[in-house]
C-alpha positions as CSV (number, residue, x, y, z in Angstrom):
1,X,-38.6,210.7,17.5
2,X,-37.4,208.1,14.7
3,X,-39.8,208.5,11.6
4,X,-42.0,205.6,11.3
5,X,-41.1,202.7,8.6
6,X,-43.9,201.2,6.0
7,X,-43.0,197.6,5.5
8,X,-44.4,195.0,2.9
9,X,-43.5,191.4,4.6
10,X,-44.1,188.8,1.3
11,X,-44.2,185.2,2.4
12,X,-45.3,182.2,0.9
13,X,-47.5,180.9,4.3
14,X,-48.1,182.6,7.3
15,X,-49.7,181.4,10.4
16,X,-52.7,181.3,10.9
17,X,-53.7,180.6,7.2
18,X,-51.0,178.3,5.8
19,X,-48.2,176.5,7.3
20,X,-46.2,173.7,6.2
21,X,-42.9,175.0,8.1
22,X,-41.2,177.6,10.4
23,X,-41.5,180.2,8.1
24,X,-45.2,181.0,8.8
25,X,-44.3,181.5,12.3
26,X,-41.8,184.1,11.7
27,X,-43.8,185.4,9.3
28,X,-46.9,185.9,11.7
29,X,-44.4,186.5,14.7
30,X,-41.8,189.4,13.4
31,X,-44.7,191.4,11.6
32,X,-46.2,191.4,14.8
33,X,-43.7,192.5,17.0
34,X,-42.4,195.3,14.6
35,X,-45.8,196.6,14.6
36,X,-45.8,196.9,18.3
37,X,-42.8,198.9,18.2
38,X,-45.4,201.4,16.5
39,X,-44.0,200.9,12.6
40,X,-46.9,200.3,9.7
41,X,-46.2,196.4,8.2
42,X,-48.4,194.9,6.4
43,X,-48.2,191.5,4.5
44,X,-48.9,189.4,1.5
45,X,-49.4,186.2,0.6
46,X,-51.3,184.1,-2.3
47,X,-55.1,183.3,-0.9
48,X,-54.7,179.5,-1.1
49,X,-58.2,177.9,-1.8
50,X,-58.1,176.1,1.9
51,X,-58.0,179.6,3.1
52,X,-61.6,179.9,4.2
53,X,-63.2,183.2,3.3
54,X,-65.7,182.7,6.5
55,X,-63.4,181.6,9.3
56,X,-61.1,184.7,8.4
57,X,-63.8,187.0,7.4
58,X,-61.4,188.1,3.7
59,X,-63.6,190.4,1.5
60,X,-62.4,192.1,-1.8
61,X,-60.3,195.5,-1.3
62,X,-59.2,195.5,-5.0
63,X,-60.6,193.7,-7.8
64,X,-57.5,193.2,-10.4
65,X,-59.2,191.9,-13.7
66,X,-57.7,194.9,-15.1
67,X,-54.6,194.7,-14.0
68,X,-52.8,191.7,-17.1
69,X,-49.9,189.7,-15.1
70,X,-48.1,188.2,-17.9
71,X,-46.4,184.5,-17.4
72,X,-44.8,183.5,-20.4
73,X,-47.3,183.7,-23.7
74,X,-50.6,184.3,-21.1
75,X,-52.1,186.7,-19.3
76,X,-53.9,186.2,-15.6
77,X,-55.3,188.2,-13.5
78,X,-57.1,188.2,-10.0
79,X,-58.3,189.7,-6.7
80,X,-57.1,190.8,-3.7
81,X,-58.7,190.0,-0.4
82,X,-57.7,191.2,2.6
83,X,-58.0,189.9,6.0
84,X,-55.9,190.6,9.3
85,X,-54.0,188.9,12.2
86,X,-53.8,190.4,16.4
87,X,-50.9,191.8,17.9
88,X,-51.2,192.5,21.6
89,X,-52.4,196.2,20.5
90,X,-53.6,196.3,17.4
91,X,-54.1,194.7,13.6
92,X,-51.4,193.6,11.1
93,X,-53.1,193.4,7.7
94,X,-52.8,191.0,5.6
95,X,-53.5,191.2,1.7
96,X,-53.9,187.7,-0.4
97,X,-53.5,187.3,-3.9
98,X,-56.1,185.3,-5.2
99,X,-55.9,183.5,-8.6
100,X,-58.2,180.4,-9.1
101,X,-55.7,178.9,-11.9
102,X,-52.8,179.3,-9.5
103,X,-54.1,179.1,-5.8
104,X,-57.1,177.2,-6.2
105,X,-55.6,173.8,-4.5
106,X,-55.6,172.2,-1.6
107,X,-51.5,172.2,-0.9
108,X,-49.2,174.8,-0.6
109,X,-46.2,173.3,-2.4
110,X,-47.2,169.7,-3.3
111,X,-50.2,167.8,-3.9
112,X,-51.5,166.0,-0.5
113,X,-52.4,163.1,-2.5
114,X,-48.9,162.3,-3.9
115,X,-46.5,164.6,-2.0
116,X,-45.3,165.8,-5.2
117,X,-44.4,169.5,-5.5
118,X,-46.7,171.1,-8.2
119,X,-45.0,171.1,-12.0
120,X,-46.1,174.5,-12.2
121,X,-44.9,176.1,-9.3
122,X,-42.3,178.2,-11.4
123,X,-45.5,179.9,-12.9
124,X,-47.5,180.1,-9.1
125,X,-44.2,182.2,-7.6
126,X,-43.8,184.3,-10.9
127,X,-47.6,185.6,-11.1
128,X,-47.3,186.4,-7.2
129,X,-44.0,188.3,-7.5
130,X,-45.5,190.4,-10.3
131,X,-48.9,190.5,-8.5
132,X,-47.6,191.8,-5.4
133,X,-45.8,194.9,-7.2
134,X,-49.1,195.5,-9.4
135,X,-51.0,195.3,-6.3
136,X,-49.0,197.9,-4.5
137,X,-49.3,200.6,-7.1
138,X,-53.5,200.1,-7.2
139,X,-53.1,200.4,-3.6
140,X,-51.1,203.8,-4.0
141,X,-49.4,202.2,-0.8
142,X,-45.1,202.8,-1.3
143,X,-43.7,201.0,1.6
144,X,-39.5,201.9,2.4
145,X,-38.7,198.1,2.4
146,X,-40.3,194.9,0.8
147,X,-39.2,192.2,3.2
148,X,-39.2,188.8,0.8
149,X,-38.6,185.4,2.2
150,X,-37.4,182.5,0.4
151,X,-37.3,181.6,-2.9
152,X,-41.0,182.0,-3.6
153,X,-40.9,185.8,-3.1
154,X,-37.5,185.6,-4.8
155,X,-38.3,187.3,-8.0
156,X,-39.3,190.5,-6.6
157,X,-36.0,191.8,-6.5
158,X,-35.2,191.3,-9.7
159,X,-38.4,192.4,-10.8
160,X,-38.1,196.1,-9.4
161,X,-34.6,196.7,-11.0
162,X,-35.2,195.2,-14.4
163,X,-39.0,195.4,-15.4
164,X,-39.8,198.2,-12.9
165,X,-36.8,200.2,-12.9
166,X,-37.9,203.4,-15.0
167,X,-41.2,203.4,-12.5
168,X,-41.1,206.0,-10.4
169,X,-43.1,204.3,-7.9
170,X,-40.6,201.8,-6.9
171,X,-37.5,203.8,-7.2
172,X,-36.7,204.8,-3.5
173,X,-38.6,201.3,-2.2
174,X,-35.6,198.8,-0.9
175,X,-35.5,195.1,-0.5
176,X,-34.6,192.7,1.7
177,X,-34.5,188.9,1.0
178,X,-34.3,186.2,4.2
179,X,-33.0,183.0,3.6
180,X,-35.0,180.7,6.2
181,X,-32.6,177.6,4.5
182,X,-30.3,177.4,1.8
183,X,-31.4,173.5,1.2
184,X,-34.9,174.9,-1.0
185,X,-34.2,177.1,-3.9
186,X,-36.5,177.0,-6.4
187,X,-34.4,175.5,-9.3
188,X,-36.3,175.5,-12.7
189,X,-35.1,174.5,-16.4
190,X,-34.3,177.4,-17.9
191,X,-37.5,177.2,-20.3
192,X,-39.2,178.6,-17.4
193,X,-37.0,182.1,-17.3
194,X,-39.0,183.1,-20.7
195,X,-42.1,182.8,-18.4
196,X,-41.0,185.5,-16.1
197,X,-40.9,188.3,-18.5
198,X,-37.2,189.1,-17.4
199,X,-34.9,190.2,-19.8
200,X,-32.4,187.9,-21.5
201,X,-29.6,189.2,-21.2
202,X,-29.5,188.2,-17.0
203,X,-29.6,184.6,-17.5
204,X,-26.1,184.0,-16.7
205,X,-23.8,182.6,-14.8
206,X,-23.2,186.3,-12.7
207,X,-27.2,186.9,-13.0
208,X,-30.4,184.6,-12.7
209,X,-28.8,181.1,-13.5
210,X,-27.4,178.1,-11.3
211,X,-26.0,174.9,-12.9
212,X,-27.9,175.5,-16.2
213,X,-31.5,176.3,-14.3
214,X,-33.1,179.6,-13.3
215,X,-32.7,179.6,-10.1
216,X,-35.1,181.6,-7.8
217,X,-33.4,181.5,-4.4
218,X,-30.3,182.7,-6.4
219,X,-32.0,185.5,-8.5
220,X,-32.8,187.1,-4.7
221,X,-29.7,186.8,-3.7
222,X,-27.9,188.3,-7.4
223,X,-30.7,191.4,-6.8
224,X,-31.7,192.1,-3.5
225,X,-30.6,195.1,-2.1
226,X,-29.6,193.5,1.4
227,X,-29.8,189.5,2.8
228,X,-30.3,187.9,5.7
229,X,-30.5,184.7,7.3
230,X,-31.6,183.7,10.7
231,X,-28.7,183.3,12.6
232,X,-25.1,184.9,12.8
233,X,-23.6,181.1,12.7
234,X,-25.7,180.5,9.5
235,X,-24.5,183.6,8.3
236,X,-20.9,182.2,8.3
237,X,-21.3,179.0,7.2
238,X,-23.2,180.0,4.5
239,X,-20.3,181.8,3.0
240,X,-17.5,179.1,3.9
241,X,-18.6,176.1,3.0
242,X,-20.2,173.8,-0.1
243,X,-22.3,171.6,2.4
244,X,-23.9,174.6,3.9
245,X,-24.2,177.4,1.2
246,X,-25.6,174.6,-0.9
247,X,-23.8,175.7,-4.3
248,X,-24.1,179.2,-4.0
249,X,-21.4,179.6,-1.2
250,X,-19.8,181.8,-3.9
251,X,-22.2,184.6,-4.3
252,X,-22.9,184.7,-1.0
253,X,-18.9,185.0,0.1
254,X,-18.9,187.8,-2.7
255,X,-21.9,189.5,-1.0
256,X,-21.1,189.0,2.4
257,X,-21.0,192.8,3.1
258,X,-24.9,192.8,2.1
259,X,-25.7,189.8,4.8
260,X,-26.4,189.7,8.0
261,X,-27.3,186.9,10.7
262,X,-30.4,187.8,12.7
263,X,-32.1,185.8,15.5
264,X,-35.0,184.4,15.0
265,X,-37.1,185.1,18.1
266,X,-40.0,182.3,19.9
267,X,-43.5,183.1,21.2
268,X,-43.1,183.0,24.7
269,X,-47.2,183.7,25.2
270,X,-47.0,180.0,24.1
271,X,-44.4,178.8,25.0
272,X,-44.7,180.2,29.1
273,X,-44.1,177.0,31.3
274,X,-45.8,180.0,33.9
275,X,-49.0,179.4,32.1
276,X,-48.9,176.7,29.5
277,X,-52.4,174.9,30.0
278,X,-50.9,171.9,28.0
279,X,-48.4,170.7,31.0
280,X,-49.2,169.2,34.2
281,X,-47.9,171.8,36.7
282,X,-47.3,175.2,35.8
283,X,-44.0,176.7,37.4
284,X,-41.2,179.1,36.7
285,X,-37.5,179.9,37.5
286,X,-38.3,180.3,41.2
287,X,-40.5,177.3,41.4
288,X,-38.4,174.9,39.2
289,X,-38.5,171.9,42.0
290,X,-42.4,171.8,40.0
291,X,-40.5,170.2,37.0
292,X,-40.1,167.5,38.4
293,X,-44.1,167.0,38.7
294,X,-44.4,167.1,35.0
295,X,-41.6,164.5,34.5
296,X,-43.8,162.1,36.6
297,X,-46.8,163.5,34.1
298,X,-44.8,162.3,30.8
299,X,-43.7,159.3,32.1
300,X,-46.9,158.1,33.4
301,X,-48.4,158.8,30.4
302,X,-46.3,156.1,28.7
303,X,-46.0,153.6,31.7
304,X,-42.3,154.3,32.3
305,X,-40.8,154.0,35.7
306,X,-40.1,158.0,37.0
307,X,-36.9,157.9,39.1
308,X,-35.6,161.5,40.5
309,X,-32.1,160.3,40.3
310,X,-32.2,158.8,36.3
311,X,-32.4,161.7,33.2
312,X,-34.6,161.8,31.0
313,X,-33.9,163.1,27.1
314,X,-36.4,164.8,25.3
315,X,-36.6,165.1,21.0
316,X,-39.4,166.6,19.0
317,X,-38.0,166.1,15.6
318,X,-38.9,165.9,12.0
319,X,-36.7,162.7,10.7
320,X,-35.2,163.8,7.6
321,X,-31.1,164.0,7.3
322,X,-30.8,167.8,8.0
323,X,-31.7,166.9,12.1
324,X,-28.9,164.2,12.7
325,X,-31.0,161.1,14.1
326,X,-28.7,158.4,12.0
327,X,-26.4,159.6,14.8
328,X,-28.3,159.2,17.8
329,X,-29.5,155.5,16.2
330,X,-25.9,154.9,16.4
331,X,-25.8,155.7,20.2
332,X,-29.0,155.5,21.5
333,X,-28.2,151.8,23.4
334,X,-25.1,153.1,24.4
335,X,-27.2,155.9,26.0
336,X,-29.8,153.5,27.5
337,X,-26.6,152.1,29.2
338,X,-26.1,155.4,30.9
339,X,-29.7,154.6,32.6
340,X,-31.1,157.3,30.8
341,X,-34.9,157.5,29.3
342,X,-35.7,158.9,25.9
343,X,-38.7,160.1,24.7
344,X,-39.4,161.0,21.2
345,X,-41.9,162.8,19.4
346,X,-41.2,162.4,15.7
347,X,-42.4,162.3,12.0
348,X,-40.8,161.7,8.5
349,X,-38.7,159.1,7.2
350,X,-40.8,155.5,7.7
351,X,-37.4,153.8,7.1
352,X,-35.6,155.6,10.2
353,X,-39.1,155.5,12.2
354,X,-38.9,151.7,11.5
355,X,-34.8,152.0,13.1
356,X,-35.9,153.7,16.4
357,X,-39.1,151.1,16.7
358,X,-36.9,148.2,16.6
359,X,-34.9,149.9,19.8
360,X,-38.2,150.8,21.4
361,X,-39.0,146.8,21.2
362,X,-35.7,145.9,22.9
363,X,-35.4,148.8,25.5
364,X,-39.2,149.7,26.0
365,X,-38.4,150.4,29.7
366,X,-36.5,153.0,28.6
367,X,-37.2,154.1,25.2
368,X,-40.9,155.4,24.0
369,X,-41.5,157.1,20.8
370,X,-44.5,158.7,19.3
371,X,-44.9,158.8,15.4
372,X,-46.5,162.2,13.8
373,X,-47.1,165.5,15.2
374,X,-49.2,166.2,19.0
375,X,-49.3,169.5,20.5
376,X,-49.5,169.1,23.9
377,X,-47.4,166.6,24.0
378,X,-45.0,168.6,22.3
379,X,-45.4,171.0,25.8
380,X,-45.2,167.8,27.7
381,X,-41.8,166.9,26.3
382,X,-40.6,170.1,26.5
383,X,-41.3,170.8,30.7
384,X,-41.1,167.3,31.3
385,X,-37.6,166.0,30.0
386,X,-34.7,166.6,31.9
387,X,-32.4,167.5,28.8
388,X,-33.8,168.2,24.6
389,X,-31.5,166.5,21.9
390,X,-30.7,168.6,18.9
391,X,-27.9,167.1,17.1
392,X,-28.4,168.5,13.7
393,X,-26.0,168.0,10.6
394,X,-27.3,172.0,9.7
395,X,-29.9,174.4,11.8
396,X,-30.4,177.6,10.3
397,X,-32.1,178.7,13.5
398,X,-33.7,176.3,15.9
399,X,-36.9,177.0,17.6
400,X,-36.7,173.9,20.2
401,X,-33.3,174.3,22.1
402,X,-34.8,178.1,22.9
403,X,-38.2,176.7,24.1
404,X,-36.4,174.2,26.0
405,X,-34.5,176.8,28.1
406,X,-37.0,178.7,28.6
407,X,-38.9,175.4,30.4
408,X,-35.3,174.5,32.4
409,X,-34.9,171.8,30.2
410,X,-31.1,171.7,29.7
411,X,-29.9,171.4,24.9
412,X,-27.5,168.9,24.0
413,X,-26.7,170.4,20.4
414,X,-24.3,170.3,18.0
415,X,-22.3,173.5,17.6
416,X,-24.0,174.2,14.0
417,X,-26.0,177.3,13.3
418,X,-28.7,179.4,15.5
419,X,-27.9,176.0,18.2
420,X,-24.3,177.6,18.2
421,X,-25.2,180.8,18.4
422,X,-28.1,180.2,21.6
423,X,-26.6,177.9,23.4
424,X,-23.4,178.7,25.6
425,X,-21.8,175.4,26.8
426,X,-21.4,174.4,30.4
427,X,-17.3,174.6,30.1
428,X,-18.2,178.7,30.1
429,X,-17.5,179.2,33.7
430,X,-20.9,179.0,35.2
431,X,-22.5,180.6,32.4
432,X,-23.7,177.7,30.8
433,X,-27.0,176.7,29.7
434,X,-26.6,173.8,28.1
435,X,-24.1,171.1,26.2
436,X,-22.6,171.2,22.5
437,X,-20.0,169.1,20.5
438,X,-18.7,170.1,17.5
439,X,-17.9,167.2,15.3
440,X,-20.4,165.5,13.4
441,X,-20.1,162.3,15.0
442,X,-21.8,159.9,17.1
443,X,-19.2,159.4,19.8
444,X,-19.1,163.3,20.1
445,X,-22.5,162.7,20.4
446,X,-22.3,160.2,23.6
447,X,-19.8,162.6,25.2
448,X,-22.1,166.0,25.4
449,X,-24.8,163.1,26.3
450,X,-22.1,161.9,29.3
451,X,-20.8,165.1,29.8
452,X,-24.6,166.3,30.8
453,X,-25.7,163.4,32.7
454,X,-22.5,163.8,35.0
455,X,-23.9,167.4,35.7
456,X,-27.3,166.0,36.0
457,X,-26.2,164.0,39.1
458,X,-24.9,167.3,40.6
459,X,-28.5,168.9,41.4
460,X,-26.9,172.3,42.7
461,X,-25.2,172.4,39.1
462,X,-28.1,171.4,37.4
463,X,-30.5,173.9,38.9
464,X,-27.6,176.7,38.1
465,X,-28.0,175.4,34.4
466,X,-31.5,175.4,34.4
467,X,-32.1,178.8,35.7
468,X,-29.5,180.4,33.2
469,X,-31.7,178.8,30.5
470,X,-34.6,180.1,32.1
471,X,-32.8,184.2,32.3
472,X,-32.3,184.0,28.8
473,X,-34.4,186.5,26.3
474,X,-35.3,184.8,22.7
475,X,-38.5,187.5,22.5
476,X,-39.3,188.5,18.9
477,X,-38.8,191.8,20.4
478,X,-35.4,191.4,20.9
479,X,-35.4,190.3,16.9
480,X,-37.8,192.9,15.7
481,X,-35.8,195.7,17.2
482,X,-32.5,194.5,15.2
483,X,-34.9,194.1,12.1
484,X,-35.9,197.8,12.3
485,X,-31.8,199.0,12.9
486,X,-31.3,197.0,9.3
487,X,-34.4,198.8,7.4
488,X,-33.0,202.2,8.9
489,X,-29.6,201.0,8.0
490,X,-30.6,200.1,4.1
491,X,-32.8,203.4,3.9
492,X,-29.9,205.8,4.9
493,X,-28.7,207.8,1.4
């Protein structure tokens, strides 16, 4: 029997305590699903204030007013609390570092008020990196791998081979940094490096620094012993090109041995259009013909006309530039031409919302379009459209074109990223489960969107699509069990 791995999973949010992104999924999902494959993870995270001590039941495991945590010319110190989320057999523990000066807000990142990131969040990511090693050694808990994820957790690395290295208590411990998206990297003046307590002979070009600024997301990638990122596509692109790699396409191509592309996985407990209490009629790939009951549900729900015979396009999107709705803007009447209905669920830009309003005015028959963030009718979308839009610029992963095949709703995606690498286009010889186009460009756009509605009208095609979608498996599982092959992998003298 394989010996069992100790994993430390850092991460700046995790569901159910902080989210302002994907990454507290994955970083509630994949600790989960590698401890049902019977390894011991555990993870930490700073205790922001909103983090209520009652509703999670957190009490004190180590009190750390002993333990100094220098940033720059002060010392702080703090708790750490520990609380717990369910796996389908047993606990994954969580440990939160708790330091009033640093955590005691209300926002992650950024002030709700303004929406402006904190100007000392440089000193917030440097106290947790250092806390997290201090805490392990009062713990007298030595994982085999620290898992970090994005730049926040990105001094750890660094730390453990500079400030840590002559301590024996680190020295077999391995590290491995995810990038969830090159875009945020943690870019500080350089002023902020003499806060870390690094030394100064790494901030350089070849060590700590990126276009004159210490550069967190860059420090992880200079140290860590291996790096991933959450798809094999991303993985490429990453290396190859300035728009994707972000300005570190070089260090990356030079460490491309070190990184791998790895899957995200979804939570099909959620997302189960078998028993997703959200939708109007529960069904599965036997039942599909019940689809067509929750497309009458959605469109009711916004007094549109439900016709069998006339698609209708989902999108759940935020509306910022990454996601590539200045392109559908550009072909959304010529779409509505087609006799096709779209239904959006969106937040972000008031500018672009402002665009797609004016079109919902003209074409309201057609076009409806819901402004911020609804669960259920984020289900609704999902098992009542016919087909999910995705035509992102850049997609590290994707979370919606896999949740859409697994409700029979048929992606239109651009070939970019995790949508490249889960969708196989409906040219592949009847294994197709869904539509891509390469180019970034509205007219490509419109011909995946024609291309899929001619299929559409072809119900004995359609259902074949559908029901490949359906077979698919996007189960953290699948992910967690490649995870484990990489620690193993990294651990092997």
């Amino acid at each position: 029997m394989s010996k069992q791995l100790n994993i430390l999973f850092v991460s700046s949010e995790v569901e159910p305590f902080a989210k302002t992104g994907g990454l507290a999924d994955v970083s509630s999902a994949l600790p989960k699903a590698i401890k049902d494959l019977g390894h011991e993870i555990r993870i930490m995270m700073p205790r922001y204030r909103f983090i209520s001590e009652r509703r999670f039941r957190l009490h004190d495991i180590i009190r750390l007013k002993d333990i100094p945590i220098p940033v720059g010319d002060a010392v702080h110190a703090g708790n750490v609390k520990s609380s717990f989320i369910m796996n389908l057999k047993e606990k994954v523990q969580v440990y939160f570092l708790d330091n009033e000066t640093y955590f005691g807000r209300d926002g992650v990142y950024q002030n709700p008020a303004n929406k402006k990131d904190y100007k000392d969040n440089d000193e917030r990511f440097i106290f947790f990196a250092r806390g997290v090693l201090e805490t392990l050694k009062r713990l007298g808990w030595q994982p085999d791998v620290i898992h970090c994820n994005d730049w926040q957790t990105g001094l750890i690395p660094v730390m453990m081979k500079t400030i840590y290295k002559d301590d024996p208590f680190f020295r077999n411990i391995k590290t491995v940094f995810t990038i969830h998206n090159m875009a945020y990297q943690g870019a500080f003046p350089p002023e902020s490096f003499k806060k870390s307590g690094l030394p100064e002979e790494i901030f350089h070009h070849n060590g700590v620094e990126a276009y004159g600024k210490f550069n967190f997301l860059k420090t992880a990638l200079s140290y860590a012993d291996t790096i991933t990122t959450v798809s094999e596509k991303y993985a490429r692109e990453i290396c190859e090109s300035p728009e994707y790699g972000a300005g570190l396409e070089g260090l990356l191509m030079a460490r491309k041995k070190d990184l791998r592309g790895l899957l995200n996985g979804i939570d099909i407990v959620t997302w189960d259009p078998a028993s997703d209490n959200f939708i109007f009629r529960k069904y599965d790939a036997k039942s599909v013909e019940a689809k067509s009951d929750n497309k009458k549900a959605l469109l009711k729900r916004f007094g549109m006309e439900f016709d069998p015979a006339r698609p209708v396009i989902g999108a759940i999107t935020r509306l910022v530039d990454q996601k590539g709705f200045d392109l559908v803007l550009e072909v959304l009447e010529d779409i509505v031409k087609l006799d096709a209905q779209f239904v959006m669920l969106a937040s972000g830009d008031k500018e672009t919302e402002a665009k797609f309003e004016r079109l919902h005015k003209k074409h309201p028959k057609h076009i409806t379009l819901v402004f911020g963030f609804d669960e259920e009718l984020a289900h609704m979308i999902e098992a009542g459209s016919d087909m999910f839009l995705m035509p992102s610029r850049y997609e590290p992963c994707g979370l919606n074109q896999m949740y859409s095949m697994r409700y029979g709703t048929v992606p239109i995606v651009r070939a970019t990223g995790g949508l490249d690498d889960t969708v196989v286009d409906h040219h592949a010889g009847g294994k197709g489960t869904g539509f891509k186009f390469e180019h970034y460009d509205g007219g490509e756009l419109l011909k995946a969107v024609q291309r899929a509605i001619a299929a559409f009208q072809k119900p004995d095609e359609w259902k074949k699509l559908m029901r490949n979608g359906m077979a698919q498996d996007f189960s953290w599982e699948h992910s967690a069990k490649k995870y484990i092959a990489l620690y193993r992998d990294i651990l092997k003298p």
